[in-house]
C-alpha positions in Angstrom: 0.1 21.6 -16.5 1.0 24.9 -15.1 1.8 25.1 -11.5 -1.2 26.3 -10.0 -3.4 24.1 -11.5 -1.2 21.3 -9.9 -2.1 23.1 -6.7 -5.7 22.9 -7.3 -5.7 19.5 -8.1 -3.8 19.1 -5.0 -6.2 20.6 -2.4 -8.9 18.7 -4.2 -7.3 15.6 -3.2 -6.0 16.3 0.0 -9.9 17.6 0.5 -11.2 13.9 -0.6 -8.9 12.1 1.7 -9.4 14.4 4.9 -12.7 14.2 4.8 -12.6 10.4 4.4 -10.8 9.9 7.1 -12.8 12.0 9.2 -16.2 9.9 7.8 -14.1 6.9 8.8 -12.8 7.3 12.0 -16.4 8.9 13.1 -15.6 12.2 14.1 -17.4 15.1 13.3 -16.5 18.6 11.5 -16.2 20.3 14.9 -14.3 17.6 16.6 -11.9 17.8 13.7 -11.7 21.1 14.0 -11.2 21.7 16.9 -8.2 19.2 17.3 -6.3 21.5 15.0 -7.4 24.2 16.6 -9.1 25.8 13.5 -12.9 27.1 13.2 -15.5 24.4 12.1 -15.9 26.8 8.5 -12.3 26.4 7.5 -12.1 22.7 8.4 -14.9 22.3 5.9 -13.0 24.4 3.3 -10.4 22.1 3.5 -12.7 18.7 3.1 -14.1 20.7 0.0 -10.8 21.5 -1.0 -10.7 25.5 -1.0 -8.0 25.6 1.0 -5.6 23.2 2.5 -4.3 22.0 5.8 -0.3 23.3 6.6 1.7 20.9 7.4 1.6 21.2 11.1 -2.1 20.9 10.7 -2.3 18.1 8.8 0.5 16.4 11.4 -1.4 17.1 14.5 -4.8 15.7 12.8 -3.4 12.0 11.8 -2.2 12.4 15.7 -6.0 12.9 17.1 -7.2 10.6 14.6 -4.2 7.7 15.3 -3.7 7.4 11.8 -0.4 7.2 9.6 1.0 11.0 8.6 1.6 9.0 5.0 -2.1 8.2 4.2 -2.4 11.8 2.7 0.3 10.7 0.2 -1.8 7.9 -1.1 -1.8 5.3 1.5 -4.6 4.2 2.6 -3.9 2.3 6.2 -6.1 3.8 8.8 -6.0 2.3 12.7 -8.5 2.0 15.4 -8.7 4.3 17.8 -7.8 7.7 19.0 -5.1 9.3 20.9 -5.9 12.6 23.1 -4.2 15.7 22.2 -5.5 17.0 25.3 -2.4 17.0 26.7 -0.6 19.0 24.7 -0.9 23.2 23.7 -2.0 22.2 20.2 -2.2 26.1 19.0 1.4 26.5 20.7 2.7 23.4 19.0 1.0 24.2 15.5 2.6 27.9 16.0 6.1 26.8 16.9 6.0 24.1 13.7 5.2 26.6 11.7 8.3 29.1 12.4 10.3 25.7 12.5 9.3 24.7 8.9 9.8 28.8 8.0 13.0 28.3 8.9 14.3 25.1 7.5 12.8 26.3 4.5 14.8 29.4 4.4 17.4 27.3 5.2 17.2 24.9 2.3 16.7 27.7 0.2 19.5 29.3 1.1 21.6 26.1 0.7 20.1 26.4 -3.1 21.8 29.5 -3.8 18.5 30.8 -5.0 17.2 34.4 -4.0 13.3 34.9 -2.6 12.6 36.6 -5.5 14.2 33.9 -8.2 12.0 31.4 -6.0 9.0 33.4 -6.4 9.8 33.5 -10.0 10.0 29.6 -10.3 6.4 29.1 -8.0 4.3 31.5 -9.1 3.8 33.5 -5.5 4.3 36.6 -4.7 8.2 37.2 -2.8 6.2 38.6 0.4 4.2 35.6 0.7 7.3 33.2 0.8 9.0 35.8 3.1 6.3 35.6 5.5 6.4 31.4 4.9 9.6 31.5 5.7 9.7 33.6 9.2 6.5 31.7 10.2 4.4 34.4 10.1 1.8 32.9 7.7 0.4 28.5 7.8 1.9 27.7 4.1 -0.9 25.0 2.7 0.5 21.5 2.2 0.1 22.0 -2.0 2.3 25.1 -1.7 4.9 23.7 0.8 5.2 20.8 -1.7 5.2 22.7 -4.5 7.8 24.7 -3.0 10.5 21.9 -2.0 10.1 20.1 -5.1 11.7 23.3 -6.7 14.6 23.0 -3.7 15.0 19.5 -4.6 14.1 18.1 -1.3 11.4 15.6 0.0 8.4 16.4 2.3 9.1 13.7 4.9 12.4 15.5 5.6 10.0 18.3 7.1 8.2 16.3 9.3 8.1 16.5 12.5 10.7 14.9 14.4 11.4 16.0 18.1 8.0 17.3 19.5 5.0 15.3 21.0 3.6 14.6 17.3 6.9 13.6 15.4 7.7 10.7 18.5 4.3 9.4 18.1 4.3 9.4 14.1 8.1 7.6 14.4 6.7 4.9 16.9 3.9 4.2 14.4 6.4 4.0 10.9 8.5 1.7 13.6 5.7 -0.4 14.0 4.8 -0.7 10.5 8.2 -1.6 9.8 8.1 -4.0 12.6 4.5 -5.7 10.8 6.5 -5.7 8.0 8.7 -8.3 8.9 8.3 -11.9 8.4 6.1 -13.7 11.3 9.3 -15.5 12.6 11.5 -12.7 13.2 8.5 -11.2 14.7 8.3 -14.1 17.1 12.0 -14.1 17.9 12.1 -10.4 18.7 9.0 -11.0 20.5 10.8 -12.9 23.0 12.7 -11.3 26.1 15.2 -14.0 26.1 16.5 -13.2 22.7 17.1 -9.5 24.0 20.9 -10.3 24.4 21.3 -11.5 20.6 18.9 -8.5 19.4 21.5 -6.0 21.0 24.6 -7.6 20.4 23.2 -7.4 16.4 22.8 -3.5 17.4 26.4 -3.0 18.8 27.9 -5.1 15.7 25.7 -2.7 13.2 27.5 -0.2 14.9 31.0 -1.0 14.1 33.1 0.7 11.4 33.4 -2.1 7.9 37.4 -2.6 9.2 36.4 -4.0 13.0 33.2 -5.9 11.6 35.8 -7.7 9.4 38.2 -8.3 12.3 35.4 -9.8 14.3 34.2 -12.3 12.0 37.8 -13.3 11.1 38.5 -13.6 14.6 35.1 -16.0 15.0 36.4 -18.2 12.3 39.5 -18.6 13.8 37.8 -20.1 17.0 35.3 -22.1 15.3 38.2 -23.9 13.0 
């Protein structure tokens, strides 16, 4: 399957699941819309997959909608409720992600030894269009972004957002997940404030290079001997 007709298949998808979640989480088209801060029409052209969300897009939509950045890679966990974006520049944000991502994408490329125009070669797009990915100037669609860094050899959580309003609240949900992830009686004991003390001396002793972690516990045995 040549590469563009991966990207097709790709906005198809990405189409089925956005519009799910928008169906399931009871918002309508222009509410959707205009948490992105995108016009009801192309909101709708990515639910019918025409075009596709960027990744700063898509980031700030599972932010309005509360729901896990990773459900557009196949997962399917959605969560009650909503979370305001009210407080933030959304447009401002989307913009600044956009130049970010240009950038660590030029920057990964460059780490690649590979020239715009051998990367054009290897995707299919034209060399101005990655230019103008890469110095922000233009969204790049999710399909093309992936597409993109699976030529670089890199992964599309490593282009996530990390620092900004969105990136803290997708971390504290994959945290939580984590979290629910553990058996119900470690849950329980972290649960509890007295076992605070024990939690962070387990922190500091993660902490410690292999040679003073050894010099520890030897030193524990000696005392319980």
């Amino acid at each position: 399957m040549d590469i563009q007709a991966q990207i097709t298949i790709r906005m198809k998808k990405l189409g089925v699941l956005i519009r799910d979640v928008r169906l399931k989480t009871h918002k309508s088209l222009g509410e959707c819309a205009s948490a992105i801060g995108v016009s009801s029409g192309v909101f709708r052209s990515f639910e019918q997959g025409r075009k596709s969300p960027s990744l700063p897009e898509l980031e700030v939509l599972a932010f309005s909608l509360n729901l896990p950045i990773d459900h557009f890679w196949g997962k399917d966990a959605l969560s009650d409720g909503a979370i305001s974006t009210e407080s933030h520049n959304i447009i401002r944000l989307t913009e600044l992600r956009h130049r970010m991502i240009g950038a660590q994408l030029r920057q990964l490329r460059m780490n690649a030894g590979i020239s715009i125009k051998a990367l054009a070669g290897q995707v299919g797009f034209p060399s101005s269009r990655l230019k103008a990915y890469e110095l922000g100037q233009r969204p790049i669609p999710l399909p093309e972004l992936e597409c993109i860094i699976s030529v670089l050899g890199a992964r599309i959580d490593t282009f996530f957002d990390q620092s900004g309003p969105v990136g803290k609240w997708i971390t504290s949900k994959q945290l939580i997940e984590k979290f629910l992830q553990l058996p119900i009686e470690l849950r329980e004991f972290v649960s509890q404030p007295v076992n605070r003390p024990y939690l962070e001396l387990a922190k500091n002793l993660s902490q410690l290079p292999s040679e003073k972690l050894r010099s520890v516990a030897e030193g524990l045995l000696d005392i319980t001997l």
